[in-house]
C-alpha positions, -999 to +999 in steps of 0.1 A: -833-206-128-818-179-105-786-156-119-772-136-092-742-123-084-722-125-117-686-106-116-672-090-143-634-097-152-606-067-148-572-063-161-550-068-130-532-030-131-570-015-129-575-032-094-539-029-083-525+005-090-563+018-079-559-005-045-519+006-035-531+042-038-563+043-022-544+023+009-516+056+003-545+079+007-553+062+039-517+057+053-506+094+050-532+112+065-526+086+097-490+091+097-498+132+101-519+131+125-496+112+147-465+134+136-490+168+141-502+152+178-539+146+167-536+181+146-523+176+116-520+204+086-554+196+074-572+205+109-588+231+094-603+214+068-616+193+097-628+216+118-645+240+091-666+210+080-676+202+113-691+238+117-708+233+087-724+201+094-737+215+126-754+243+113-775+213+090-792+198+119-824+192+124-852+168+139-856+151+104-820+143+102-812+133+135-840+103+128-825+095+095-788+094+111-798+069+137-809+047+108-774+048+095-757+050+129-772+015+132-769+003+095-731+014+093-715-010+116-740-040+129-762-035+102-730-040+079-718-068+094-752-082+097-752-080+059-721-090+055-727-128+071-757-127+050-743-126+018-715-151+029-741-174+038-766-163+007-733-168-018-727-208+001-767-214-009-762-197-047-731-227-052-703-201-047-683-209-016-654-189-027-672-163-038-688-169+001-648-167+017-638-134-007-666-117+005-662-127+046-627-125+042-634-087+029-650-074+059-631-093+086-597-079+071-611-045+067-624-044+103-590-059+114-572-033+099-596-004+112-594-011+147-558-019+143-552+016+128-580+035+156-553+020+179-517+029+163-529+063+154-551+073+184-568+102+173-591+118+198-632+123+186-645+154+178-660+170+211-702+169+212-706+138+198-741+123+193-742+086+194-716+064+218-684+056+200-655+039+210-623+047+214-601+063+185-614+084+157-592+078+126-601+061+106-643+056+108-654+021+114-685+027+096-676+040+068-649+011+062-675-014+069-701+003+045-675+007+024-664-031+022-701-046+020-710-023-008-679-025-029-679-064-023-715-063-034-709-040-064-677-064-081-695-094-075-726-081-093-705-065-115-733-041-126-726+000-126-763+006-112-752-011-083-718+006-083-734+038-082-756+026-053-725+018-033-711+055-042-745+070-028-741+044+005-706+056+011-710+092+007-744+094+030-725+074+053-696+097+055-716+128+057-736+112+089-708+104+109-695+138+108-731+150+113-735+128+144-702+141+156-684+112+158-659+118+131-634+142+114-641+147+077-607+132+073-615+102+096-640+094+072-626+097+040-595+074+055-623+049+061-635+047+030-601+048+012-585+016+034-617-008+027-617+003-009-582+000-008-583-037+012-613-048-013-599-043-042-567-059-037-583-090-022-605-088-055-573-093-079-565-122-058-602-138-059-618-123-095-605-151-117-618-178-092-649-161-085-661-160-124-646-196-129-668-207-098-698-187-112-701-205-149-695-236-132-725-225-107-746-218-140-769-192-121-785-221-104-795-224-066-779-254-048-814-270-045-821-272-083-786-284-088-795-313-067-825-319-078-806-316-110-784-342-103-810-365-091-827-366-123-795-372-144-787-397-122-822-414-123-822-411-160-790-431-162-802-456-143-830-466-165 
């Protein structure tokens, strides 16, 4: 039999006072940038990480970056629709709609705030973008898969995967040009934020649904099924 996918369960303040402030962390740096006219107090922060980040490029990491330009944002929602789809299969449909529901508020919200706060890109940038800078659409959709991924396996190897993900993913799209340091780290903080409030809402299902599951596929549960059913028969 397969076991996959097996969340652990939380006390509710660790996932709620974590998720209000990480979505804090997110909404004040937006609100300065609109009040400082796309240059808030922290500019210089901005701006001296950009210089450095510039003087790290090379030919090797320009090929690695368009890896993760691609992986960050269609290669995350690629992944995304397969683990909805994966979870369905595995007997966990709601574990299928916290997952999908993850990533489709997460990308809601990011284009929704790329529009409200309107930040202008940094100047030079490598790879086409679209409008709006703050926050980074990659990094919230990296964010989301791999934090949805980490709670649902509920395993700290794959937690600290998920740290690596997010942090190589934030370092390219301010190596690529395409975003502020600040940008970035809002992009991380609103899908962690987003993620792990949806995750109080879904954790005691999710578990439920998995022990009912018992770490089976769907077809060995039916063929499961059959055989009980044939047995009674007799």
């Amino acid at each position: 039999m397969i076991r996959v996918l097996r969340p652990q369960p939380r006390p509710g303040w660790q996932l709620i006072t974590p998720g209000i402030l990480l979505l804090c962390a997110f909404a004040v740096p937006g609100a300065l940038i609109m009040a400082g006219q796309g240059e808030p107090a922290f500019n210089r922060v901005d701006t001296g990480w950009q210089s450095y980040v510039f003087s790290m490029r090379s030919t090797f990491w320009d090929g690695v970056n368009v890896v993760l330009n691609w992986a960050g944002y269609a290669g995350m929602l690629a992944f995304h629709a397969v683990l909805a789809v994966s979870l369905v299969i595995w007997q966990r449909p709601k574990a299928a709609i916290f997952a999908a529901t993850s990533g489709i508020l997460v990308l809601a919200l990011t284009q929704l705030a790329k529009a409200v706060v309107g930040r202008d890109r940094p100047e030079g940038a490598r790879v086409l973008s679209d409008t709006g800078s703050y926050p980074s659409g990659h990094v919230s959709a990296t964010t989301a898969f791999l934090l949805v991924l980490a709670l649902l396996m509920g395993r700290w190897w794959m937690g600290l995967i998920a740290a690596v993900g997010v942090v190589s993913m934030m370092i390219s799209r301010t190596y690529l040009s395409a975003h502020w340091l600040s940008d970035v780290l809002g992009g991380a903080c609103l899908a962690a934020g987003v993620v792990l409030l949806m995750w109080w809402r879904f954790r005691d299902i999710c578990i439920k649904e998995n022990d009912l599951a018992g770490g089976q596929t769907i077809w060995s549960a039916k063929a499961l099924r059959r055989r009980q059913a044939a047995e009674q028969a007799k």
